[in-house]
N, C-alpha and C positions, 0 to 999 in steps of 0.2 A: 633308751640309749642315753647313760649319763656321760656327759664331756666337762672337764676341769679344764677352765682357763686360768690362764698366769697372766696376769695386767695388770703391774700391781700402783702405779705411778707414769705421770704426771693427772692433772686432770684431765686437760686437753686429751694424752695419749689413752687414758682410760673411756673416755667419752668415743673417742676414734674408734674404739673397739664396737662399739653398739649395734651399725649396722653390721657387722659381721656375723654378729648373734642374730641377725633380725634373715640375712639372705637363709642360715644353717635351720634355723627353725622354718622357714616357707617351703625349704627342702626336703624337708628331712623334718615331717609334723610327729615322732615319735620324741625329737629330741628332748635335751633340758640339760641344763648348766648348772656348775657350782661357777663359784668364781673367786681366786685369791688376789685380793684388793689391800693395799694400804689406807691402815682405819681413818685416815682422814677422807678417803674418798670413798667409802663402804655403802653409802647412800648411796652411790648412784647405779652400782649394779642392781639392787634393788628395784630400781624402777622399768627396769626390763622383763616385759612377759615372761621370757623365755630363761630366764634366772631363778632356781629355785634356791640354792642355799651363797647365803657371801660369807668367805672365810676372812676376817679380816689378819691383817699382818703387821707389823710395826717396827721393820727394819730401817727406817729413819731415826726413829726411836729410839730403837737397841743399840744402832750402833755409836751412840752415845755413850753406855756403858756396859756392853757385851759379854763381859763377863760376870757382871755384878748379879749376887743371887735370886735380883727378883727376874732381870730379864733373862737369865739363865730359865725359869721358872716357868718365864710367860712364851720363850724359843719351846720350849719342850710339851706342854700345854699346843703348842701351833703342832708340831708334826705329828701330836697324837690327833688330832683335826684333822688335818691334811688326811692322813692313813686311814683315818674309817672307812674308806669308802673303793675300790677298784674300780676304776674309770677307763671306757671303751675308749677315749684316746684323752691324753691332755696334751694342752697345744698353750706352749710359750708363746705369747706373743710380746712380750717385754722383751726377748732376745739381747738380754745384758751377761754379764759372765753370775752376778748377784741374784739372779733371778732363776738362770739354769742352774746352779749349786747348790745354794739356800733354797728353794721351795720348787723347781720342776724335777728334779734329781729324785727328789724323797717320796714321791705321788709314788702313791701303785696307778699303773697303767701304762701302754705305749705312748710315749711319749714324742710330740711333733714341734717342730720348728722352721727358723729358716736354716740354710746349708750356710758355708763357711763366707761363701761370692756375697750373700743377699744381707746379709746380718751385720749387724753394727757390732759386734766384739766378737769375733771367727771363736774366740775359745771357747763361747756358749754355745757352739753345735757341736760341742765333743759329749755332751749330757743328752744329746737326741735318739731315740732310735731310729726315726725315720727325720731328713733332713729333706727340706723344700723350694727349690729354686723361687726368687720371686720378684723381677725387676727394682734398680732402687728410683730411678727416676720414677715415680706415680705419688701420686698423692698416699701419704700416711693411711685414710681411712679404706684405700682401695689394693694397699700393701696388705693390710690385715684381710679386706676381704677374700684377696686370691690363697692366703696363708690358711685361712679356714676351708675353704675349696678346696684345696688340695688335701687337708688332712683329714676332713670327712667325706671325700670322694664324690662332690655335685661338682654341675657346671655356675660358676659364676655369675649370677647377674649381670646383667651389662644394663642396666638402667640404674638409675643415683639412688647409691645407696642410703635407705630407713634408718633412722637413730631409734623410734618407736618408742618415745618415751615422753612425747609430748602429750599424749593422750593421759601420761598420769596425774598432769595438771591441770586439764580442761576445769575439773570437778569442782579443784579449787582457785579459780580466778578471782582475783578483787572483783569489789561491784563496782570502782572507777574502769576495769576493763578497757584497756586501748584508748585512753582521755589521755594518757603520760609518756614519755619520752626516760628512758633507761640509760644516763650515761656510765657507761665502766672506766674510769680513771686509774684504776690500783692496777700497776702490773709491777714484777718483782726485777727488773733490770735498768738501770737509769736511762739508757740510750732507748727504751721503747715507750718511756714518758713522753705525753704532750704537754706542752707549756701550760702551767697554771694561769697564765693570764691568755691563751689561746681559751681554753675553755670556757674563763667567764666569760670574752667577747663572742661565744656560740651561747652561752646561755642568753646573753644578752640577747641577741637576734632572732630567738625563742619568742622572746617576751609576746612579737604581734598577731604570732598563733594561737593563742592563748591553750598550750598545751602545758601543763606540769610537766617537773622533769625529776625523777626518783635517784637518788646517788646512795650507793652502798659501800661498804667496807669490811674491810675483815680486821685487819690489825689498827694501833692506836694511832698511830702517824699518819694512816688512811682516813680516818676519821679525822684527823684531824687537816686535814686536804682540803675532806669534803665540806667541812667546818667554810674553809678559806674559800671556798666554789660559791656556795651559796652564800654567801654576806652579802645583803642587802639585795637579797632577790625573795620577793613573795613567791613568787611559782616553781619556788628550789627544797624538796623536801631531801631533807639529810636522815636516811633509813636509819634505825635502828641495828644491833646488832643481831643480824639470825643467824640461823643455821641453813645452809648449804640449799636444801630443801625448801625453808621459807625464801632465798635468794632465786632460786631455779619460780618458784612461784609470781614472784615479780614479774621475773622477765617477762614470762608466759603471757604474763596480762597486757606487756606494752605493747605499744603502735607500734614503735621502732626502737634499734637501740644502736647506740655511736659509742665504741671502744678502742682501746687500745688493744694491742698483744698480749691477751691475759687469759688463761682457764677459764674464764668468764663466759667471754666471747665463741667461744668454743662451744660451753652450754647453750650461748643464746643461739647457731647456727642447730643443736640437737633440739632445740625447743620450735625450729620452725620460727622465728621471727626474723623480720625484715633488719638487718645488719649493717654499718658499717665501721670497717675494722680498718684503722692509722697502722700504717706498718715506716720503719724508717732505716735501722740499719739489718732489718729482717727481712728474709724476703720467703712472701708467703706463697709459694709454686706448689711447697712438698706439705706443708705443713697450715695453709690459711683457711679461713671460712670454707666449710661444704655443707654445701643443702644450697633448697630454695632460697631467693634473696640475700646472699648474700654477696657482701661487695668491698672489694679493696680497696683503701686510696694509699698507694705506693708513691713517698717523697721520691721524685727525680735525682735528689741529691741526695738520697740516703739519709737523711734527717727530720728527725720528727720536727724539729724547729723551723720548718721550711712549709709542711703545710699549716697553711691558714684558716681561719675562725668561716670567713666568706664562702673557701671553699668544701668544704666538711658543710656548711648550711644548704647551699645549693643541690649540692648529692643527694644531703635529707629532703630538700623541697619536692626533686625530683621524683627520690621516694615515699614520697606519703603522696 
């Protein structure tokens, strides 16, 4: 029984997808997935047992210049992908108008989603054949799991849902293993930053545990952050540039890890480690840390400027 998923973006919401692949395979031991991902995030359906082919997609991309003859080339190249194959159901779970048009439309196979009430853009269940009721208050990771339930016919788990993807790390742990401390600083929206000098007074307060503390990046102004973080701290390494995979590796190996609102964080909650995630004008009910240990510290005032260095160390004391 092959089933074609549509997830193709954010990290977070692709990660969110995992344990739903993880209940439909415990259900359902015949099954196996393809899965259309945007190739920035093509790695991580990969790390799911129960994934056999990633179709990656590059409509961020494209539509940069969408009609130009190489992405014309590289569109037409995807739906001859897409089409090899007739799939006993595929199941939209991106439920965008972008997602039902451009790439759930064009599959062979019955095709599932959510109905017009449940969905974030009503006009991507006119592309469905069969459409699926499916509360909006619940958490993101448990909206997809009922979404999978219903469109291959189990009953739902009712215990927290497996991201099952931690175990592709184990293998490869640093041999520092849980000596270091993972902070995630880079998130993409101003108001979800925590204060640059909030963070070195937490790294500061570090210093009498004597644990390291590993800072990553992806773009050059993030690096160049993490640059300003650690000045004049020995037990501040400023990671190198990797790839998505070697970053998911990291985390794997920490004790703990203290972030902000970032795709990041999201992985470190699918990797199983102990969490805690700054939230300030977001509010993390539908969408925050899920799994074990993980923990919110939500500004009272809605401002990430408002929690402090003392209090984010405490939590962590707590926690370790």
């Amino acid at each position: 029984m092959r089933v074609l998923v549509v997830k193709t973006s954010s990290m977070g919401d692709v990660l969110h997808t995992l344990p739903a692949l993880t209940d439909a395979a415990n259900c359902l031991p015949n099954i196996t997935f393809d899965w259309v991902v945007e190739e920035n995030f093509a790695q991580i359906p990969s790390w799911h047992f129960a994934v056999d082919k990633v179709i990656p997609v590059a409509i961020r991309r494209w539509r940069k210049n969408w009609f130009g003859k190489q992405v014309r080339q590289e569109r037409q190249q995807f739906i001859q992908q897409l089409r090899q194959r007739e799939y006993a159901a595929i199941i939209d779970a991106q439920g965008l108008i972008k997602s039902a048009f451009l790439i759930t439309r064009k599959a062979r196979g019955i095709k599932h989603g959510l109905d017009r009430t449940s969905i974030k853009e009503p006009i991507a269940s006119w592309f469905y054949d069969i459409k699926h009721y499916v509360p909006k208050q619940l958490h993101a990771i448990e909206r997809v799991r009922l979404l999978f339930a219903a469109s291959l016919n189990y009953n739902c788990p009712t215990t927290i849902g497996d991201y099952a993807i931690a175990r592709h790390f184990l293998s490869a742990l640093p041999s520092d293993n849980q000596q270091y401390l993972v902070f995630l600083h880079a998130t993409t929206r101003d108001e979800k930053h925590w204060t640059e000098a909030a963070w070195r007074q937490l790294i500061a307060l570090i210093v009498p545990t004597g644990l390291k503390i590993k800072l990553p990046w992806g773009a050059p102004h993030e690096h160049e952050r993490a640059l300003r973080l650690a000045q004049g701290f020995d037990h501040v390494e400023v990671l190198p540039k990797l790839s998505l995979a070697e970053v998911a590796t990291i985390i794997a190996g920490a004790k703990a890890v203290v972030s902000v609102d970032t795709g990041l964080s999201h992985l470190t909650a699918a990797l199983d480690r102990p969490n805690i995630t700054l939230f300030g004008a977001t509010d993390p009910q539908l969408i925050g840390g899920y799994g074990n240990h993980q923990y919110s510290m939500i500004s009272p005032e809605r401002s990430m400027h408002s929690i402090t260095a003392e209090q984010v160390y405490q939590k962590l004391t707590d926690l370790l």
